[in-house]
N, C-alpha and C positions, 0 to 999 in steps of 0.2 A: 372473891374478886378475881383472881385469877382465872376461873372459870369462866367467869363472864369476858374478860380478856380474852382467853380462847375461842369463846362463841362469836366475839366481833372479828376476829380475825379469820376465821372460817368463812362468815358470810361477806369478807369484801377481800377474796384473793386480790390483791395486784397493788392492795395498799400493804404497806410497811407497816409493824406497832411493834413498839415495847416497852415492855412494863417493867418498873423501875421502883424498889421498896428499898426506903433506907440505906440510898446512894447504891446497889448492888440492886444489876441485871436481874431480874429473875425469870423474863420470856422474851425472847426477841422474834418476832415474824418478819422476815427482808419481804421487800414488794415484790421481788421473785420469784420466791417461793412457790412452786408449783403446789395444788390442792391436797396431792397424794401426801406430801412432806408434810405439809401440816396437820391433816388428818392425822396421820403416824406419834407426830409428835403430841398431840393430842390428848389420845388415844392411850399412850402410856409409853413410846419412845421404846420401847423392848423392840432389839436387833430380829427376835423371834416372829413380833407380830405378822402376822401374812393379812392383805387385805385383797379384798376382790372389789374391781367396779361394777356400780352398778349403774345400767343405763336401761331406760325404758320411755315410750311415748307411745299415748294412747289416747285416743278420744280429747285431746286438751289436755290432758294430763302428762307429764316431762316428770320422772324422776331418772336423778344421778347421785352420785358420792360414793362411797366406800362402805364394805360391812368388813369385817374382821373374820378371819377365817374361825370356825364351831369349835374350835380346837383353843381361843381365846372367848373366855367367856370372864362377868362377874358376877357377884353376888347381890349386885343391883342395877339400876335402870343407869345411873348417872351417868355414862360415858354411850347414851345415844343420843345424839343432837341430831335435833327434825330441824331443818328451816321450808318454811314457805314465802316462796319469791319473796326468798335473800333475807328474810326476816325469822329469827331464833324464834320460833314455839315450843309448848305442850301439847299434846294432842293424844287422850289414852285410845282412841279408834287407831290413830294412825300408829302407837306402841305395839297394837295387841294385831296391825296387821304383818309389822315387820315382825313378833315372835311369831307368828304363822307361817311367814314365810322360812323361819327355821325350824318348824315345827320336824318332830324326828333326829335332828340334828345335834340340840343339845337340851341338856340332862332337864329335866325339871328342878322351877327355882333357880335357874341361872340365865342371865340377860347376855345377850352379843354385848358387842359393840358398833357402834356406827355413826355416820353421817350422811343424813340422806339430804336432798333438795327436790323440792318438789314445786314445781313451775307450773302453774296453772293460770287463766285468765283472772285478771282483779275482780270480775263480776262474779267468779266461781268461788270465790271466799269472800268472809265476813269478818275483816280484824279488829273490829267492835266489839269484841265479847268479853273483852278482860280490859280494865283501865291501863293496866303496864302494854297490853296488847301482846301476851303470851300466850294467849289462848286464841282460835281460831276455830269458825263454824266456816264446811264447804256446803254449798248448795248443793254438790252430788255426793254427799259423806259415802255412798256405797261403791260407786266410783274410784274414789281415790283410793279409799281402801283396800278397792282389790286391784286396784294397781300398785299399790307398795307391798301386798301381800306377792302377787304373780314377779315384780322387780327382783324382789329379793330371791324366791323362790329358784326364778330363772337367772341371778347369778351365781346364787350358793349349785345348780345342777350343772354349769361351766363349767366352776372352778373345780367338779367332781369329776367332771368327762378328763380334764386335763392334767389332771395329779392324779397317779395311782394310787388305791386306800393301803389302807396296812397291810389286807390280808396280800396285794398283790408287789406288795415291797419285799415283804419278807420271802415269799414264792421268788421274788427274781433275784435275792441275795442266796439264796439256798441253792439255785441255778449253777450262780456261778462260782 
């Protein structure tokens, strides 16, 4: 349940929610909360998590959200939430393009984390395919894919231009 509390509060920033078990708070989201915060919170609240934006638009295709720096990884998919215009799915094309897009980055057998939104015209998806409407068919599946593969791709090679890796930390603590 909470989970699913979290996924509605993702897909409608600027609304307030809080979920409340046996008279005691257990998630509060203010309607101010900016997206990065709740992502965060999310995601697993650790002071450590580093997350990087991701922004892309291509051909009709808009994706944004957050990935978690390759340095935060788990042992499974559960803490990647895909929405398509603002609507929580599943999508294993669109799973296997965001692990391509870390492909080299982390270990095999360990999933990022993330939140992507992926904004596409209504005529370019199909949310008829699952009765809960979890599941989603695009009319350009090779499209979107490889724009969530290139998104990703092109945020995780950013956030590497702009943080030095290890071997160039260590070289500049030995410097000085």
């Amino acid at each position: 349940i909470a989970d699913a509390f979290a996924a509605m509060a993702m897909g409608a920033v600027g609304v307030g929610f809080s979920l409340i078990h046996n008279g005691r708070l257990v998630r509060n989201f203010a309607w101010d909360q900016p997206l990065d915060f709740r992502v965060k919170t999310v995601l697993g609240g650790d002071a450590s998590l580093v997350l990087h934006p991701v922004a892309w638009q291509n051909d009709g295709v808009e994706i944004q959200g957050y990935i978690a720096d390759p340095s935060h990884t788990r042992s499974g998919s559960q803490r990647i939430l895909l929405f398509v215009n603002n609507r929580m799915v599943t999508d294993k094309g669109v799973l296997s393009a965001l692990l391509q897009g870390f492909r080299g980055r982390i270990m095999k057998g360990r999933f990022p984390m993330a939140v992507l939104f992926i904004t596409l015209p209504f005529d370019g998806v199909d949310v008829n395919v699952h009765p809960a409407k979890l599941q989603v068919r695009f009319v350009n599946e090779k499209g979107v894919y490889d724009a969530v593969r290139q998104a990703v791709g092109r945020a995780l090679s950013m956030a590497e231009r702009q943080q030095p890796s290890l071997a160039e930390s260590s070289r500049l603590k030995e410097n000085t």
